[in-house]
PATILUM-518122 format. One record per residue (C-alpha): residue in one letter; x, y, z. Coordinates in pm, whole numbers, padded with zeros to 5 digits, always signed. Example, Ala and Ser with C-alpha at 12.3 -4.5 7.8 and 13.67 -1.06 7.14 Angstrom:
2
A+01230-00450+00780S+01367-00106+00714
REM end
This chain:
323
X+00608-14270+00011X+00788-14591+00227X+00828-14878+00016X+00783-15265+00036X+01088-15426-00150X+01050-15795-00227X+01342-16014-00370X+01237-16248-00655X+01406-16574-00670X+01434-16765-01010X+01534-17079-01152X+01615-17236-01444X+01480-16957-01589X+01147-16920-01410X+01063-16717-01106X+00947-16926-00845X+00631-17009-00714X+00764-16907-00340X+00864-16570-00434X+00506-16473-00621X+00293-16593-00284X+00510-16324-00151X+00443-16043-00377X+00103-16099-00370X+00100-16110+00027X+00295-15749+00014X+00112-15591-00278X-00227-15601-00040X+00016-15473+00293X+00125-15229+00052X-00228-15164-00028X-00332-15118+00318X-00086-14932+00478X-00037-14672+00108X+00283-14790+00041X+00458-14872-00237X+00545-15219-00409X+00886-15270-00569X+01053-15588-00655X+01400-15660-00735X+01518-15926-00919X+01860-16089-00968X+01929-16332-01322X+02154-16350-01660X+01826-16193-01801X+01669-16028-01511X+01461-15781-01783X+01243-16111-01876X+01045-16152-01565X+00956-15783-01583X+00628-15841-01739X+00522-16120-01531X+00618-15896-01200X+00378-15659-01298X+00123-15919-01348X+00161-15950-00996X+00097-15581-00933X+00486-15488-00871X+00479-15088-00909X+00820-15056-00945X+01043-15380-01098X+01401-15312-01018X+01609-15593-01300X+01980-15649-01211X+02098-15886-01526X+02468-16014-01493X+02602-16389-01622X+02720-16421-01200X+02369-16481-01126X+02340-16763-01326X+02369-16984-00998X+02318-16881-00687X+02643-16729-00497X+02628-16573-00155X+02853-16279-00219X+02737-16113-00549X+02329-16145-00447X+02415-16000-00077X+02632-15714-00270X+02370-15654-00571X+02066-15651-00278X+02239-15447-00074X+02278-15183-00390X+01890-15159-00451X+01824-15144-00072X+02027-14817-00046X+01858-14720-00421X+01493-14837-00311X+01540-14717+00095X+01228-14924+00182X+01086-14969+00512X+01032-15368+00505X+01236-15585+00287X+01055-15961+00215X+01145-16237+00039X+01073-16600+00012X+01255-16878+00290X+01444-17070+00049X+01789-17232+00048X+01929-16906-00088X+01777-16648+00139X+01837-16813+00432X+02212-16761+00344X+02208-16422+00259X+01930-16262+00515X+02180-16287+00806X+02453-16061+00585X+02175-15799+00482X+02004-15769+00790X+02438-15727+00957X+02512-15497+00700X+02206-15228+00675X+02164-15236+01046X+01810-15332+01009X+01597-15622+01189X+01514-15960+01082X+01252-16205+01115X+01363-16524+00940X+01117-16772+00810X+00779-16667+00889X+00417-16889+00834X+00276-16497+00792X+00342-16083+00876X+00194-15810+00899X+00301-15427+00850X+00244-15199+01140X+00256-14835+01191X+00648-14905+01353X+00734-15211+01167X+00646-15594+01156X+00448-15825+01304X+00485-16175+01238X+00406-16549+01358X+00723-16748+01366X+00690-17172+01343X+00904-17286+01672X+00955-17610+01797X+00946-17805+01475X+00636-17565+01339X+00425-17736+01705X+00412-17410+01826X+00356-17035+01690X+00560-16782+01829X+00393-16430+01808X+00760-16142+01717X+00737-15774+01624X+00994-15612+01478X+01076-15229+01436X+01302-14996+01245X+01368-14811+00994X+01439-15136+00829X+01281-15470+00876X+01351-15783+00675X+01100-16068+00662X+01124-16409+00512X+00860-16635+00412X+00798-16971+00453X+00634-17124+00117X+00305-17212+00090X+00233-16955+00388X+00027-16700+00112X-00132-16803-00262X+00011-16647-00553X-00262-16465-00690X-00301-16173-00967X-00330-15846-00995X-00216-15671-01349X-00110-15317-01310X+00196-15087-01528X+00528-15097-01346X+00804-14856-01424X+01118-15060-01495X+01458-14992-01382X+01773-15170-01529X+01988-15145-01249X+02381-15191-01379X+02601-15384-01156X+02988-15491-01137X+03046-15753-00905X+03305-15707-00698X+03594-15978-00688X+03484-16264-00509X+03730-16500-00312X+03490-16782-00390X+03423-16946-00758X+03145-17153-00845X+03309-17434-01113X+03023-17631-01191X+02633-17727-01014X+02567-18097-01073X+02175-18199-01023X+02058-18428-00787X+01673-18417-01018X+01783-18453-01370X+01465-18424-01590X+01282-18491-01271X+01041-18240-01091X+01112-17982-00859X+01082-18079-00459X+01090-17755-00363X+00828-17567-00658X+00619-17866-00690X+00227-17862-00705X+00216-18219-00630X+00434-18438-00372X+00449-18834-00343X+00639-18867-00004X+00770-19219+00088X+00766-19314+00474X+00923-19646+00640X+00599-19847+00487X+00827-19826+00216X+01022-20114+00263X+01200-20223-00065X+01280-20165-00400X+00950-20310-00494X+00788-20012-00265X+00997-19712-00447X+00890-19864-00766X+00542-19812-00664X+00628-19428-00537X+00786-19375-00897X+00504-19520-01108X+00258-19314-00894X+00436-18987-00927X+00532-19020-01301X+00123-19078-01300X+00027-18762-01145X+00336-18578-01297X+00440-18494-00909X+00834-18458-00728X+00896-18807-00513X+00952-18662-00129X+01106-18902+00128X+01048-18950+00519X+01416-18959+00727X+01393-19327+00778X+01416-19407+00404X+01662-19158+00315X+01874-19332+00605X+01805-19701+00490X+01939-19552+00167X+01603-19625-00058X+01607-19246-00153X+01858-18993-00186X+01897-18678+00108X+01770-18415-00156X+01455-18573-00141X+01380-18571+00264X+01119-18338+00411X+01120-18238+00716X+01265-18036+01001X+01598-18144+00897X+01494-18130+00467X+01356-17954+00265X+00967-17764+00376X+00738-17816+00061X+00372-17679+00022X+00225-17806-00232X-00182-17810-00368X-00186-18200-00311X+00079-18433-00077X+00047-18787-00089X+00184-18943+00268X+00305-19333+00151X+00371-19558+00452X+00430-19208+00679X+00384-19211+01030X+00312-18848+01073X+00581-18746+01336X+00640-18372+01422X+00977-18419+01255X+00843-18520+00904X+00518-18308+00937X+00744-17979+01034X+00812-17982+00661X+00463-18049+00451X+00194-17906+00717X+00149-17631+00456X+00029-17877+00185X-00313-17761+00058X-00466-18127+00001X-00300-18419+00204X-00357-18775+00094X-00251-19066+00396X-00194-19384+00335X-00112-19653+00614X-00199-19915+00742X-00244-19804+01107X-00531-19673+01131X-00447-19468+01425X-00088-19288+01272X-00052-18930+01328X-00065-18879+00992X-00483-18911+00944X-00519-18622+01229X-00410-18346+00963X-00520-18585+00683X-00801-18445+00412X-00837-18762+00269X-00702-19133+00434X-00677-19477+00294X-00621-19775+00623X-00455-20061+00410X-00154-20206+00308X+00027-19954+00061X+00141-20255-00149X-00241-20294-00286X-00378-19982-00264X-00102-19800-00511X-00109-20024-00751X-00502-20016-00787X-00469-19652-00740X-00244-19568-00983X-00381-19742-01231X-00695-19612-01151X-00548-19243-01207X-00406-19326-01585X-00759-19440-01688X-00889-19093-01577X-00638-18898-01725X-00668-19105-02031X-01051-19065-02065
REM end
């Protein structure tokens, strides 16, 4: 039987939400095409997540535990995924489009021979191989690729499936790895977040636009987001004026978030910013043009000047959660 393999990316000791809206999305291909669903995942304690996996109807959970994956390195994940392709020998390889699968897709896809399709909105498996939708143009435009092979590797953009349940028995493989002796050496990862949330995994984003003019305007963003217990996302223009740092810009040129509720502070709504949150589930504008961008994707808008409405609104949030 030909065999879906999906990568599982984790951090700080959780797998993340990204990589789960993918299993889910191949466990039903795999369904529908009778095929079968493997997963492969790479950590210090890769036999952890093993249980949750199968939550997620994984068949087969494929756990490659060494201290080198730890932190993400290029060389040891492209050499220990390479390994369980050649074990696994599926026909479509998918994982989530984050920071470190966009590094290593390139290298697999070199190395096996086979044919990739790099960060997809959604795919299909055919009878030959994969069919996908492809965001172009700053995600304006949908470009319809197919893909065939004996090998096909897909990756997802977030937000693009929902991570949804489906409990079944896997059979468990501990897979034992040496890593091989890597020119590079990772010395130390400083974070940019501290004890703050997650961009990337978050379930709720406050995103700052040029409304935001001062430090009077981030304090707003902060007291809002430490409200709703959400990440603080920034527009280009106020990472540039220096108000918030680059790890928190969203965008076509930052970071692409999806989560179940954005707030848009003081945000125009230009391709460029929109390229990176148009997945969002819920999206909350507020501006005071009442003609921005922004409200044409809007669920919910607010026309006013962001200096009144957050403080009235986030005050109005603590009384609810505190009822």
């Amino acid at each position: 039987m030909s065999a879906i393999l999906v990568y599982i990316s984790t951090t700080g000791g959780k797998i993340k939400r990204s990589s789960l809206e993918v299993l889910s999305h191949c466990r039903d291909q795999a369904t529908k095409n009778n095929m079968e669903l493997a997963a492969v995942v790479l950590d210090n304690d890769a036999a952890a997540f093993a249980d949750q996996l199968q939550q997620y109807g994984a068949r087969k959970v494929y756990t490659v535990s060494n201290p080198i994956f730890k932190s993400h390195l290029n060389a040891p994940v492209t050499q220990a995924l390479l390994q369980i392709i050649e074990q696994v020998n599926p026909r479509v390889f998918a994982c989530a489009s984050t920071e470190g699968t966009k590094d290593v897709l390139g290298a697999l896809a070199a190395k096996t021979g086979g044919a990739a399709l790099p960060d997809v909105a959604n795919f299909e498996v055919t009878a030959d191989g994969v069919s996908a939708l492809r965001p172009v143009m700053a995600a304006k435009i949908l470009s319809q690729n197919t893909a065939s092979g004996e090998l096909v590797l897909v990756s997802v953009r977030s937000g693009s499936y929902d991570a949804t349940e489906s409990p079944t028995v896997a059979d468990v493989t501990d897979v034992a790895f040496t890593p091989a002796d890597f020119a590079a050496v990772l010395r130390e990862v400083i974070s940019s977040t501290g004890d703050k949330v997650d961009l990337s995994e978050a379930t709720v984003v406050v995103a700052a636009g040029r409304g935001i003019k001062d430090e009077e305007g981030k304090k707003l963003i902060d007291d809002l987001a430490e409200t709703l217990g959400a990440a603080v996302g920034a527009s280009r223009a106020v990472v540039e004026n220096g108000l918030f740092p680059a790890t928190a810009q969203i965008g076509q040129t930052g970071k692409v978030v999806s989560p179940e509720l954005y707030f848009a502070i003081g945000i125009s709504g230009a391709v460029q910013h929109t390229a990176g949150m148009s997945n969002s589930k819920v999206i909350v504008a507020i501006n005071k043009d009442g003609d921005a961008p922004i409200f044409q994707m809007a669920s919910y808008g607010l026309v006013g000047d962001l200096y009144k409405i957050l403080p009235l609104l986030t005050e109005e949030i603590r009384k609810a959660k505190s009822a």
